[in-house]
MIZARO-472701 format. One record per residue (C-alpha): residue in one letter; x, y, z. Coordinates in steps of 0.2 Angstrom, whole numbers, plus 5000, padded with zeros to 4 digits. Last residue first. Example, Ala and Ser with C-alpha at 12.3 -4.5 7.8 and 13.67 -1.06 7.14 Angstrom:
MIZARO-472701
  r     u     v     w
  S  5068  4995  5036
  A  5062  4978  5039
This chain:
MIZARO-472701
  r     u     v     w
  X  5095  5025  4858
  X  5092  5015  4869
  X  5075  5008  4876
  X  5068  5001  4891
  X  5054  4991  4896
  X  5046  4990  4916
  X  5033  4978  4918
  X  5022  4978  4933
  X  5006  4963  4934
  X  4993  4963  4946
  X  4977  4953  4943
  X  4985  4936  4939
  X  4982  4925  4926
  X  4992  4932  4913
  X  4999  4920  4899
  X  5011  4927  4889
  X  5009  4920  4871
  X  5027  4917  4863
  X  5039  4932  4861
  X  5050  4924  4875
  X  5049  4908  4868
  X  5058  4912  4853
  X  5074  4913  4862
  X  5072  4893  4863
  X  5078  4881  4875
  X  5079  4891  4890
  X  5061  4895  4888
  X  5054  4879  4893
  X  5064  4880  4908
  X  5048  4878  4920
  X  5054  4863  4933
  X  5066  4866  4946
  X  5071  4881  4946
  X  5055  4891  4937
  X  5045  4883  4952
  X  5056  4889  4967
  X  5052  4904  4959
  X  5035  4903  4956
  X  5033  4900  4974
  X  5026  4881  4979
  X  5008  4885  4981
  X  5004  4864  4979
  X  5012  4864  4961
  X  4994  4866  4952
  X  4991  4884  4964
  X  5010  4891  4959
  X  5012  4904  4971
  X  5018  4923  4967
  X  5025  4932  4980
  X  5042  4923  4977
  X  5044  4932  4959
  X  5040  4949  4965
  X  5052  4942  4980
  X  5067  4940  4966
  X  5076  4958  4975
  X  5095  4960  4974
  X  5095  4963  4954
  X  5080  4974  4954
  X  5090  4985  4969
  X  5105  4985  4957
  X  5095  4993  4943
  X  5086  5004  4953
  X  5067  5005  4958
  X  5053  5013  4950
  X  5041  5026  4958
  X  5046  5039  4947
  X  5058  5034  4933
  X  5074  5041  4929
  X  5080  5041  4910
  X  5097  5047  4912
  X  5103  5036  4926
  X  5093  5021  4922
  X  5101  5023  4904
  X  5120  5026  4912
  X  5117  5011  4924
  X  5109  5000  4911
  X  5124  5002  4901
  X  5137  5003  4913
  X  5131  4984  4918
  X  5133  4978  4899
  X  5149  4985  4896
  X  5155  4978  4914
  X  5152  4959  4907
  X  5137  4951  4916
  X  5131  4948  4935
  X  5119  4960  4938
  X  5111  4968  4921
  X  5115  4960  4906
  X  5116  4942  4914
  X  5105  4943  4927
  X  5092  4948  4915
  X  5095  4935  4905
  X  5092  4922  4917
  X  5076  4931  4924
  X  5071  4931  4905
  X  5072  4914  4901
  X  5064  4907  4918
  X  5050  4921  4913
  X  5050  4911  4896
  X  5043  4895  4906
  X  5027  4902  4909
  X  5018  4894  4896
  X  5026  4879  4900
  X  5014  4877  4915
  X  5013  4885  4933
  X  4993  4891  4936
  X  4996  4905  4946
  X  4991  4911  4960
  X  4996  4929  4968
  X  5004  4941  4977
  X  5011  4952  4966
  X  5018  4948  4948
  X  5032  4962  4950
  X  5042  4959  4932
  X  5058  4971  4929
  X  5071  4976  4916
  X  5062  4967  4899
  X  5071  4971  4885
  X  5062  4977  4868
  X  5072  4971  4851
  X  5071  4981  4835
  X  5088  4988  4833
  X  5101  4976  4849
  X  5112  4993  4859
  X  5102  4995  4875
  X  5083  4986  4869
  X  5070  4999  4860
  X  5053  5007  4864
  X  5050  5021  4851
  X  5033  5013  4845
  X  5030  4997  4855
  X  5022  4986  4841
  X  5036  4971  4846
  X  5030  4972  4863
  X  5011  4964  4862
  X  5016  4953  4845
  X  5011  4939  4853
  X  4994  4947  4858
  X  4990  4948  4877
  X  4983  4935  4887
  X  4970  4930  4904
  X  4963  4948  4904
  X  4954  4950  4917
  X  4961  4964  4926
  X  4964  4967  4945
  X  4978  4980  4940
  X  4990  4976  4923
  X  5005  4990  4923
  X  5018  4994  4912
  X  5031  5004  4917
  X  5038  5011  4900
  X  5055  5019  4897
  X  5063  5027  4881
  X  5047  5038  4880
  X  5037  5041  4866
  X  5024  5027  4868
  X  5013  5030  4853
  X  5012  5012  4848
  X  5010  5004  4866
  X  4990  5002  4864
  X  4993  4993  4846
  X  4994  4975  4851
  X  4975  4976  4855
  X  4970  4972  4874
  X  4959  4960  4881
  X  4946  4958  4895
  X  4946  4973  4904
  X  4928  4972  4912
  X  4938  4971  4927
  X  4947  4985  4931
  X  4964  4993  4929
  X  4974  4996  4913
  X  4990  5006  4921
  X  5001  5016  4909
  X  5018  5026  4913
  X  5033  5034  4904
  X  5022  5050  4896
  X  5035  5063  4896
  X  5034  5063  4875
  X  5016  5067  4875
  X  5006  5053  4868
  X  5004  5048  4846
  X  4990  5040  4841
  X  4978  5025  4842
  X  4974  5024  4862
  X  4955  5023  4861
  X  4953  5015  4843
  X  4964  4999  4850
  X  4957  5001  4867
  X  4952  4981  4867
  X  4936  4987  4870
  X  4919  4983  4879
  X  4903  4992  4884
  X  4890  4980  4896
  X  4874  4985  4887
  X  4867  5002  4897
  X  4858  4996  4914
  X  4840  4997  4918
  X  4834  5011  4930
  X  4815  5011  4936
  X  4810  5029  4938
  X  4793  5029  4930
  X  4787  5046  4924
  X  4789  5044  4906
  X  4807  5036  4895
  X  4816  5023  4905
  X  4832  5031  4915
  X  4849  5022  4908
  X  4863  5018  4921
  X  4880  5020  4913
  X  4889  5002  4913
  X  4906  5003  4917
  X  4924  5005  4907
  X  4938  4998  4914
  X  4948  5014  4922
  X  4965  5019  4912
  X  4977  5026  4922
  X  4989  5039  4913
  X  5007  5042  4920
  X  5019  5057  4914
  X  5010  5070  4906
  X  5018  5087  4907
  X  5016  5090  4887
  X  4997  5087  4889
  X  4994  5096  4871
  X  4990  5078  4865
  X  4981  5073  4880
  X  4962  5072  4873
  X  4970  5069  4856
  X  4978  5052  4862
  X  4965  5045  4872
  X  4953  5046  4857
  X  4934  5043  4858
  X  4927  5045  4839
  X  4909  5048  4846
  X  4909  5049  4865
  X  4896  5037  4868
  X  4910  5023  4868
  X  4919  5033  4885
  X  4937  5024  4886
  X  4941  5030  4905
  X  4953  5043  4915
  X  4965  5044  4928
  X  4975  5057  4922
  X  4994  5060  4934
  X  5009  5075  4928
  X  4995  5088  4926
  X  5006  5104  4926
  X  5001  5114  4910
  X  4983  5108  4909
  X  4975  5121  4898
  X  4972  5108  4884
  X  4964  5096  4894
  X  4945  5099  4890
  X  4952  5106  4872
  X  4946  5087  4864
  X  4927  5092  4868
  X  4921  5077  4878
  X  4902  5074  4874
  X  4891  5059  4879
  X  4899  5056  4896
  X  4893  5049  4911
  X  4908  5050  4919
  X  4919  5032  4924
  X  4935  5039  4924
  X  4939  5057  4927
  X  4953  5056  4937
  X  4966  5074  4938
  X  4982  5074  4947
  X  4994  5090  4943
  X  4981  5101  4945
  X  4990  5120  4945
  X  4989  5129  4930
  X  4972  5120  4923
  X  4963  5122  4941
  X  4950  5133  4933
  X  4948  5126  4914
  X  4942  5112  4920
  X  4925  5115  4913
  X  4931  5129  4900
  X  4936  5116  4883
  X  4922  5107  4889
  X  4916  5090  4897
  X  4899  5083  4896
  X  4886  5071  4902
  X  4894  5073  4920
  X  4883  5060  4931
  X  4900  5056  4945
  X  4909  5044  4946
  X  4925  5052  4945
  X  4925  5069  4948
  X  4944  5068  4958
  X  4957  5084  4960
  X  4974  5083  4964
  X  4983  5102  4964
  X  4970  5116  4970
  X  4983  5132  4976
  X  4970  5143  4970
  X  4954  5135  4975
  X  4941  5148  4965
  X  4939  5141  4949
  X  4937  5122  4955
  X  4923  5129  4968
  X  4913  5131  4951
  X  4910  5111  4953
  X  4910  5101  4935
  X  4895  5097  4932
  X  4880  5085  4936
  X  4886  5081  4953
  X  4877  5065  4960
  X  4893  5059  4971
  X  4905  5045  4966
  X  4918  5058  4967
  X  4921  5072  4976
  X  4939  5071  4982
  X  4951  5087  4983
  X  4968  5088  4988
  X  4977  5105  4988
  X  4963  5114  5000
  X  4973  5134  5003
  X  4955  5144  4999
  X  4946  5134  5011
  X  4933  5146  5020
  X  4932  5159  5003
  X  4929  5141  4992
  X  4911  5138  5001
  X  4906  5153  4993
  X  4905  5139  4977
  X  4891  5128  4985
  X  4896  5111  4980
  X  4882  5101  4968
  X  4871  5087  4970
  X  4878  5079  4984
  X  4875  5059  4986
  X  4889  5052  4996
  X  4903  5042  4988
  X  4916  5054  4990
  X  4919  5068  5003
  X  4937  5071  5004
  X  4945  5087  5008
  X  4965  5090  5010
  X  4973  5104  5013
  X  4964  5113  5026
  X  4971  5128  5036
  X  4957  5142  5038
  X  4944  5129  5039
  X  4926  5134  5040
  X  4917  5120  5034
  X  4899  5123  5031
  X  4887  5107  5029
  X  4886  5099  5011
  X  4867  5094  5007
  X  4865  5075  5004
  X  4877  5065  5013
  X  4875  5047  5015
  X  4891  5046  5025
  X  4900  5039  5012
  X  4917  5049  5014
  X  4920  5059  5028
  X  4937  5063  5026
  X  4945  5077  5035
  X  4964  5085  5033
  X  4973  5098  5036
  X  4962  5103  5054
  X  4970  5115  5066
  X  4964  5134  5065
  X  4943  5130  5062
  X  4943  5113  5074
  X  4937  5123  5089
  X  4918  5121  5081
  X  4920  5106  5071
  X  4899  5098  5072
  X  4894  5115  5071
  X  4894  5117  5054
  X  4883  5101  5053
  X  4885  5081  5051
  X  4872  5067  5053
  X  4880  5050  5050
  X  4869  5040  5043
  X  4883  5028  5036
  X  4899  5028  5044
  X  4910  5027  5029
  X  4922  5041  5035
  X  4925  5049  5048
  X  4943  5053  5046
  X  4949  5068  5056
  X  4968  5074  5053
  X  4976  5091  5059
  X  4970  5088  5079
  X  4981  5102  5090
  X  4965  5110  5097
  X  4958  5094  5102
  X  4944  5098  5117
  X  4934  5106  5103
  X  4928  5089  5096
  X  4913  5086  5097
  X  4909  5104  5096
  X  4890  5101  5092
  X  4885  5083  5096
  X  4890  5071  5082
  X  4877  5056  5078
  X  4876  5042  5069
  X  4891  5033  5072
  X  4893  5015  5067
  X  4911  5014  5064
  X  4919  5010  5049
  X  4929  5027  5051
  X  4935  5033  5068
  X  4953  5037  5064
  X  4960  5052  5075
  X  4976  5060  5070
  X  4986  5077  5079
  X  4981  5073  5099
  X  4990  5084  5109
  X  4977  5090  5120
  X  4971  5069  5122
  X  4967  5075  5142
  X  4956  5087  5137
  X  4940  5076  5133
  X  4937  5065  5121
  X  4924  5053  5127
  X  4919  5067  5138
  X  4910  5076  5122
  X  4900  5061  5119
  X  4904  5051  5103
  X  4890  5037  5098
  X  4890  5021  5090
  X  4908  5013  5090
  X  4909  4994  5083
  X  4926  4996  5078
  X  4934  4997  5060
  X  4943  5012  5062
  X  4948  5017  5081
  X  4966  5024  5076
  X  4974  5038  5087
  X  4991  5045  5084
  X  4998  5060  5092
  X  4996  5052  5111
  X  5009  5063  5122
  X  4996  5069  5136
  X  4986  5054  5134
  X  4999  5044  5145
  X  5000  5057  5158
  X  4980  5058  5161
  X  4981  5039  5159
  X  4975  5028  5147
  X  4964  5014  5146
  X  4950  5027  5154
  X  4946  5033  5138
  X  4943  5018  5128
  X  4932  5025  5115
  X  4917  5017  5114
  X  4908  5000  5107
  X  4926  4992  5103
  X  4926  4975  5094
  X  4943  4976  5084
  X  4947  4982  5069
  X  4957  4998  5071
  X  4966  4999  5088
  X  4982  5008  5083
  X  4990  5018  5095
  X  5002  5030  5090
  X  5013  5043  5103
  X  5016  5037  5118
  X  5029  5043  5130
  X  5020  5046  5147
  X  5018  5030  5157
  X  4999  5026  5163
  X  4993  5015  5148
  X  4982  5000  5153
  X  4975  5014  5167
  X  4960  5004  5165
  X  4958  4987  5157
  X  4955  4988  5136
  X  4938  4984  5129
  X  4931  4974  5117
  X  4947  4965  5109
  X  4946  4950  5096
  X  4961  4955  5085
  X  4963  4965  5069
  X  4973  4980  5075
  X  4985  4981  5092
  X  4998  4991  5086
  X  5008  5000  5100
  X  5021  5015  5099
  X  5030  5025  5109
  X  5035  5014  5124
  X  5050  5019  5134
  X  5047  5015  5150
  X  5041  4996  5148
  X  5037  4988  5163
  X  5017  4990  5166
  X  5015  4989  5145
  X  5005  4970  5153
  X  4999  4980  5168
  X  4979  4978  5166
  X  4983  4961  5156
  X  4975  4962  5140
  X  4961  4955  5132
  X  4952  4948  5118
  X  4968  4943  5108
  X  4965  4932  5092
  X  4982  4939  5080
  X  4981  4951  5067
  X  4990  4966  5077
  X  5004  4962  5089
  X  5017  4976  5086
  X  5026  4984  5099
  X  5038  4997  5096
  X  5050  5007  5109
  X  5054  4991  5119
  X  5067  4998  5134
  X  5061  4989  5148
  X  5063  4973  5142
  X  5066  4967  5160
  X  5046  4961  5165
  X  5042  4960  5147
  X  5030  4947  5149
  X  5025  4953  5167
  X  5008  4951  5163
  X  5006  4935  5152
  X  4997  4939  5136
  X  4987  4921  5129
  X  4977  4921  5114
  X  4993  4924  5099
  X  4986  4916  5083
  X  5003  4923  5074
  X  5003  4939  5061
  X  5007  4952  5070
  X  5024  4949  5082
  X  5035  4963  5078
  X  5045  4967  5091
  X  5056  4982  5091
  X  5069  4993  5104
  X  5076  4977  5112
  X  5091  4984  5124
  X  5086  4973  5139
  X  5080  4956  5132
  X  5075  4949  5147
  X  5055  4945  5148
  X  5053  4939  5129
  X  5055  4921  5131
  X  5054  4918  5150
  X  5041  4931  5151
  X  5029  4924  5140
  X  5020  4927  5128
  X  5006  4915  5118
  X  5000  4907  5104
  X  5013  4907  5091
  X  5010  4902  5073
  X  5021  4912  5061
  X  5019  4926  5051
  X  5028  4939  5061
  X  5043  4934  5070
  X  5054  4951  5069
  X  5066  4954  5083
  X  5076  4971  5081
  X  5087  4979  5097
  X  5097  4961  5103
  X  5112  4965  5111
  X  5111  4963  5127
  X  5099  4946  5128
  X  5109  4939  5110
  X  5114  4925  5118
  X  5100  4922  5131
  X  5087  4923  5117
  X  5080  4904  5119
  X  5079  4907  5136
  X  5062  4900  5140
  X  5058  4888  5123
  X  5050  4895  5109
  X  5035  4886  5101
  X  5025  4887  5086
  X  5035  4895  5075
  X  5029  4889  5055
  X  5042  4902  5047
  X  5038  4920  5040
  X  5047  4928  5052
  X  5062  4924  5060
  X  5071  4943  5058
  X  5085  4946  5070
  X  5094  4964  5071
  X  5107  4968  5084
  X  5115  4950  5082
  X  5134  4952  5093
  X  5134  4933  5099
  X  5135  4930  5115
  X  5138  4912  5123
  X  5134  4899  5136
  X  5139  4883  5142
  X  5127  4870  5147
  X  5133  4856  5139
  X  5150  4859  5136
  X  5152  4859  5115
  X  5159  4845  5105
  X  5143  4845  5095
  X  5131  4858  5098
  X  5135  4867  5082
  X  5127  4852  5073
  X  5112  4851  5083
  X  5104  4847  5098
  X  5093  4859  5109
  X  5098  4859  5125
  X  5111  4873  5128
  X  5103  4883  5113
  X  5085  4885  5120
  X  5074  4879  5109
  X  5065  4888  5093
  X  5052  4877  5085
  X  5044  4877  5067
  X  5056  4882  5057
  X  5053  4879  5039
  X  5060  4895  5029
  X  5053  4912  5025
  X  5065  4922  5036
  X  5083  4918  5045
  X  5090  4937  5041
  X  5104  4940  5052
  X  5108  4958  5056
  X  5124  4963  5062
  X  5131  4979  5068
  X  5148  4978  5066
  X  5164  4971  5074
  X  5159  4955  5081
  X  5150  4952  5066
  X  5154  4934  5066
  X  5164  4924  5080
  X  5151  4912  5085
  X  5135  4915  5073
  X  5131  4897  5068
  X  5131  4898  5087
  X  5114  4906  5087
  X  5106  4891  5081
  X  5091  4891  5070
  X  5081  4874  5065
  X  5068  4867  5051
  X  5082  4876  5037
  X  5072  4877  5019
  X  5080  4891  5009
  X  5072  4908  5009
  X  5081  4919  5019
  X  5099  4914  5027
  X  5106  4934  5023
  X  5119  4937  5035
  X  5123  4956  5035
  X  5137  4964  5043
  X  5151  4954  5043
  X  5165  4962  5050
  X  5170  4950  5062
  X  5171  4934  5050
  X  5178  4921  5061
């Protein structure tokens, strides 16, 4: 008896069984969504058979409605639904999410009635088996998703009754080829077949009508060896994106794609030995924004006439440098991507690219960086990665130009005599993140004619020379990535500036950071306690831990945090609304949603407590940090490859 409910949230606990008439009377008045996710179903039966609780008393046979628009189930161990399970919700239903479980098959008696049902997700399952007229009066489905499951084929007129159908994912399954005329209905507008077992494009799946509207085309990951101008004739007019990346094409004839006069998006990418020319875009010069044709095995770079490109990317090839004149034909590129390529210096096109704002050299055999390399794009890069260079010389006004960089990705170079992070930004005032690349080996030619290559000794640091100093006053966000990152010195915090820090560990292999990590934290304070940092939020990412003691302090600090932040005394809750307020952070979330959400905590699995979550952990058994504040300060240990810490300060 609760009619204006609009959310029931039943996620995460341990219910084997869902009834719909736990729902009698509720959100009658509203739009409800029910959220039954991540729990220990394993069957769904029809309601009038199945026995339970909410059965008892009841008319066998009888039937009800209940007003759910949006039902999510996924996440369970749903191996079988019984025909008519979804009779009470059959005209109101819109949303039905059962992803993640173990379904094998569609039927029509499950899904073939649900007449206002605008979204079905069911990726995720081991589904083999597609009856025809599975949605034989679910007419209206708008999305269907049923990638990462074993389909090899499809019924020629499985999408047969659906007349409003705009977009279909059918990525990671087992499919060869698609039956013709599979789309014939007008209306779609994204088809995702990436990693399948395609050899050409399926053409013919789609009707003259249906191609008309296709905008989206994904074909990545396929086993596609050759594009003939038929393949994409004029029918796909409309088409905006095509994906054919991880393919095995080789070969492009000239004009290739002329018949797609509206296509803004080409990725080519990674399909090595691709032989590409001038001619190989003719009719593309007014529509592309964006191409990729990343490792290609490119050695000379062919000429792109692109009136309207923005975005260019052509690492992991093998040029040796990018003709400037090239510029004159993209003078409006915004995103440019050379990296992992054999440039020996910073490209001249960099001058002559007005509007130029991300740019990325990484990778590349630059020995040496000047105060006039970059000196180009200084007024309008804002993203700028420069990690893993060959460098020997980095002259500390390289980046003192920069008056927009916001992002540097960048690494500790030991040939660079007296390498400081802190100089090379000090006059950075716009800094706001800085990614710091693990350090790689530079390969070192021998001496004569022989070109054997032997690797420079493995460099390590802790970055405590490397980040000793003082960063510009905007800087709120560091990310150590790589994994030749071993350990860290307590110091790398000191010159924070910032009353905020998002501290981020990425596929690292540092198993510890010293105890004093977030005591030397520079400016860094806790709201209203001198001396004290507080930990806001703790994303530990999809991974397994090994659950001991040692990670009892996050039991602590989730308990604290609740305290001060959610559920505590107003003072405290205005606090951290005034400071998240005045301090914003991009990319961060809010107080309240860090309160609503514990999945960074769920996402992790304990692999010694048979991969219970850590959570579900931390209840039960990890409290060793309850019993002592000092445990908080103790030795974090950090055994995953993703960690994001958010600290604040007050002043």
């Amino acid at each position: 008896n609760l009619p204006e409910t609009e959310l029931v949230d039943l996620a995460y606990n341990s219910l084997n069984y869902f009834d719909f008439e736990f729902c009698d009377q509720v959100g009658t008045l509203s739009t409800l969504t029910v959220n039954a996710s991540h729990n220990k179903i394993q069957y769904l039966f029809d309601n009038k058979t199945f026995f339970s609780p909410f059965n008892i008393g009841r008319e066998y046979g009888s039937q009800f409605h209940s007003n759910i628009k949006i039902l999510d189930l996924s996440g369970n161990n749903i191996s079988d639904i019984n025909g008519g399970f979804f009779r009470p919700v059959e005209i109101s239903l819109t949303h039905l999410y059962l992803s993640k479980n173990n379904l094998m098959n569609t039927t029509r008696s499950v899904f073939g009635n649900l007449q206002h049902l605008h979204w079905l997700d069911l990726s995720y399952n081991q589904i083999i088996d597609l009856d025809y007229d599975t949605f034989r009066n679910t007419r209206k489905l708008q999305y269907i998703n049923l990638s990462h499951n074993r389909v090899a084929d499809l019924p020629t007129e499985f999408f047969k009754y659906i007349t409003e159908l705009r977009v279909v994912d059918l990525s990671t399954n087992y499919i060869r080829s698609l039956p013709e005329n599979l789309f014939f209905d007008d209306g779609l507008e994204k088809l995702d077949l990436s990693h399948n077992w395609l050899i050409k494009i399926p053409v013919s799946a789609m009707s003259n009508v249906a191609a008309l509207t296709l905008c989206y085309l994904d074909l990545s990951h396929n086993q596609i060896g050759t594009i003939h101008n038929v393949d994409l004739s004029t029918k796909f007019r409309n088409l905006a994106h095509l994906d054919l990346s991880d393919n095995h094409i080789f070969r492009l004839e000239d004009a290739s794609f002329a018949t797609l006069p509206r296509l803004s998006t080409l990725i080519l990418s990674n399909n090595v030995g691709l032989e590409i020319t001038g001619k190989t875009f003719i009719g593309l010069e007014n529509s592309l924004i964006d191409l990729r044709i990343d490792n290609v095995t490119m050695i000379a770079f062919p000429d792109l006439p692109f009136t309207y490109l923005r975005r260019l990317s052509i690492a992991h090839n093998e040029l040796p440098s990018i003709p400037p004149e090239l510029a004159y034909n993209i003078s409006l590129l915004r995103h440019l991507d050379l990296s992992y390529n054999d440039l020996s210096a910073v490209p001249l096109i960099t001058h002559s690219l007005p509007q130029l704002k991300s740019l990325n050299i990484a990778g590349n055999p630059i020995a040496t960086l000047t105060n006039a390399s970059l000196i180009g794009a200084a007024e309008t890069l804002e993203y700028l990665n420069i990690a893993h260079l060959f460098l020997n010389s980095f002259e500390l006004g390289a980046l003192s130009k920069m008056s927009s960089l916001k992002t540097l990705a960048i690494s500790p170079y030991p040939d660079v005599i007296n390498f400081n992070i802190p100089l090379v930004v000090q006059e950075v005032e716009t800094l706001k993140q800085l990614e710091i690349e693990a350090p790689q080996p530079i390969p070192v030619a021998y001496s004569g004619d022989s070109a054997f290559m032997r690797p420079r000794t493995d460099p390590k640091t802790d970055l405590k020379l490397e980040m000793d100093g003082i960063f510009p006053a905007k800087l709120k966000t560091v990310i150590l990535r790589g994994k030749r990152f071993k350990q860290v010195a307590n110091n790398i915090l000191n010159g924070i500036q910032s009353p905020v820090l998002h501290l981020i560990l990425q596929n690292t292999s540092i198993t510890s950071l010293p105890n004093n990590f977030f005591e030397s934290h520079g400016i860094l304070g806790n709201p209203q306690l001198p001396d004290q940092v507080f930990l806001v939020d703790l994303k530990l990412g999809n991974q397994q831990l090994s659950c001991d003691s040692g990670l009892g302090w996050v039991e602590f600090w989730s308990r604290k945090k609740r305290q001060y932040m959610c559920n505590g005394v107003s003072w405290s809750r205005d606090i951290f609304e005034m400071f998240s307020t005045s301090h914003p952070l991009e990319g961060s979330r809010s107080h309240r949603e860090i309160c609503d959400d514990e999945n960074g905590l769920r996402e992790a699995e304990c692999s010694n407590k048979g991969s219970q979550s850590l959570i579900e952990v931390l209840k039960s058994e990890l409290e060793c940090g309850w019993d002592s504040s000092t445990r908080i300060n103790s030795e974090m240990i950090i055994v995953f490859s993703v960690m994001a810490v958010l600290l604040v300060g007050w002043f």
